[in-house]
C-alpha positions in Angstrom: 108.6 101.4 96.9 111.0 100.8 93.4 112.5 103.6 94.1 113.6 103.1 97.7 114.5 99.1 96.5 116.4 100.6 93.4 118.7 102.8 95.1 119.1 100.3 98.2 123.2 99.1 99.3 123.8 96.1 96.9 125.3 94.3 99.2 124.0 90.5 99.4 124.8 90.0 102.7 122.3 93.5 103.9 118.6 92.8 103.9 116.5 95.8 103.2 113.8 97.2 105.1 111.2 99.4 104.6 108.7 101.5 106.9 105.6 101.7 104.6 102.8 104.9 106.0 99.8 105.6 103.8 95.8 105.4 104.1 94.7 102.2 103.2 90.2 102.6 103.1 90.2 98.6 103.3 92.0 98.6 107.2 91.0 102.0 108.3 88.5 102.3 111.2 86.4 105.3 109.4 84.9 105.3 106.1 86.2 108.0 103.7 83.5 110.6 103.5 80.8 110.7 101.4 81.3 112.5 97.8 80.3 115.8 97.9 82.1 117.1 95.3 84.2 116.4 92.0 87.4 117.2 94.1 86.3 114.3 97.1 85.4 111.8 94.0 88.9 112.7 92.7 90.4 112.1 96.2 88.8 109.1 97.0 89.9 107.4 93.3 93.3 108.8 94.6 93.3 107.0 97.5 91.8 103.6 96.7 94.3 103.4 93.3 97.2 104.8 95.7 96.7 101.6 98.6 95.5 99.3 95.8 99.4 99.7 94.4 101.3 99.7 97.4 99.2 96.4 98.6 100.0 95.2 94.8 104.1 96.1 96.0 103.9 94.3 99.3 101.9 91.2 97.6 105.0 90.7 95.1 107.4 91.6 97.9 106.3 88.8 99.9 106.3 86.7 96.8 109.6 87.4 96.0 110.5 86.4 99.2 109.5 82.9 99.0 111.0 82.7 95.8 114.5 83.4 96.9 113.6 81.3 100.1 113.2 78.5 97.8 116.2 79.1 95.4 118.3 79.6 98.7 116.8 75.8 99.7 118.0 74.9 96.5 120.7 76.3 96.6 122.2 74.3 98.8 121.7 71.5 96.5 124.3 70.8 94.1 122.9 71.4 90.5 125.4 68.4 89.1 123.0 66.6 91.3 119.9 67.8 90.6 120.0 66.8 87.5 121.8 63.2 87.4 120.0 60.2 86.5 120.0 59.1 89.4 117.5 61.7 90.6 115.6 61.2 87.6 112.4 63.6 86.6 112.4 64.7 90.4 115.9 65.9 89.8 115.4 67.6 85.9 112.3 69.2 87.8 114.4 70.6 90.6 117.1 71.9 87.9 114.6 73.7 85.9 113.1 75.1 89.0 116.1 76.3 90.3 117.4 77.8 87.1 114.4 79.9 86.6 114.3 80.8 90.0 117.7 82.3 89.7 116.9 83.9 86.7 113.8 85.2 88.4 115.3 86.6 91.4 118.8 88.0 89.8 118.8 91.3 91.1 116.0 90.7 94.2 116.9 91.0 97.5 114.8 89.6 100.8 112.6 92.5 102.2 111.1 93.0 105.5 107.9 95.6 105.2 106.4 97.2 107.7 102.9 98.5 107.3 101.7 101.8 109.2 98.0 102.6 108.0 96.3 105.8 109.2 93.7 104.4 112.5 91.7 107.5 111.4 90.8 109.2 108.1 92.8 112.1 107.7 90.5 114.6 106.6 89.8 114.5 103.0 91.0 116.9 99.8 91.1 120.4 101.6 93.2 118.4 104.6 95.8 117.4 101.9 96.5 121.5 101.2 96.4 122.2 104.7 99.9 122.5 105.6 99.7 124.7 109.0 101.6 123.7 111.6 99.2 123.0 113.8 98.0 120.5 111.0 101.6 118.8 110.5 102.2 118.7 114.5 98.5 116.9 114.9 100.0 114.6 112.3 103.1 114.1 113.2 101.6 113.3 116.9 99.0 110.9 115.4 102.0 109.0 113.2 103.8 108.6 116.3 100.9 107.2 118.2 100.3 104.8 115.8 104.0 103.8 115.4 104.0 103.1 118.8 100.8 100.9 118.6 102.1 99.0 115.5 101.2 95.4 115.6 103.1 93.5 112.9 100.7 90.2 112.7 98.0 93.0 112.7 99.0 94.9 110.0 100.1 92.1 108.2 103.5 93.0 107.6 106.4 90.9 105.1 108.8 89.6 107.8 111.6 87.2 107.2 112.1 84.3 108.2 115.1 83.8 110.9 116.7 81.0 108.8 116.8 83.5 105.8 119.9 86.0 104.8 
């Protein structure tokens, strides 16, 4: 997902979002199949380091953005004010907050990810090399099915908030 963020429009104004697909063994309906060979133990690591990371991506996605919903709270503090006396440790608190929150977030931007995980397994190693098209039209059909049965609380997608940028 860095790369897709990386190249994204920097505009500040344009929110990013991205369509996430891949086979996530924690949310998918079958169990991967039982090792039965070196090549389905190496395909199984595969898979569970692959999800593992892009779950690790979304989890500091939707971290991020609650840090720049924060700093954009902040924000609309002034920081002359935040840190006058007259808002004493509460205000020297809300200063250092918001100045390491902007350092934080510098080059972030809000994302909204949506999560499309396999309903089935997809077949194991030898399915991977299988590239027929009769294999990438069955795919492509099963991808659109689940597309159209995305549920976004169910998947547990990163959405943003309506009050955000």
């Amino acid at each position: 997902m860095k790369l897709a963020i990386d190249a994204r429009d920097r505009d500040p104004n344009r929110r990013l979002v991205l369509h996430v697909v891949y086979l996530d063994p924690e949310h998918a309906q079958t169990p991967l199949p039982e090792i039965r060979s070196t090549f389905a133990m190496i395909y199984r690591l595969y898979v569970l380091a692959f999800s593992r990371s892009v779950n690790a991506d979304i989890e500091r996605a939707r971290n991020i953005n609650r840090s720049l919903q924060a700093l954009e709270l902040l924000r609309e503090e002034d920081p002359e004010t935040l840190s006058s006396s007259a808002m004493g440790e509460r205000g020297s608190e809300s200063l250092k907050l918001w100045q390491r929150l902007s350092k934080d977030t510098a080059d972030s931007v809000q994302l909204e990810i949506h999560r499309y995980r396999s309903s089935e397994h997809l077949g194991g190693i030898r399915a991977m090399f299988q590239v027929d098209q009769t294999r990438i039209h069955d795919l492509i059909d099963r991808g659109y099915k689940d597309a159209q049965n995305h549920d976004c609380k169910q998947s547990d997608c990163v959405l943003l908030l309506e009050s955000a940028s």
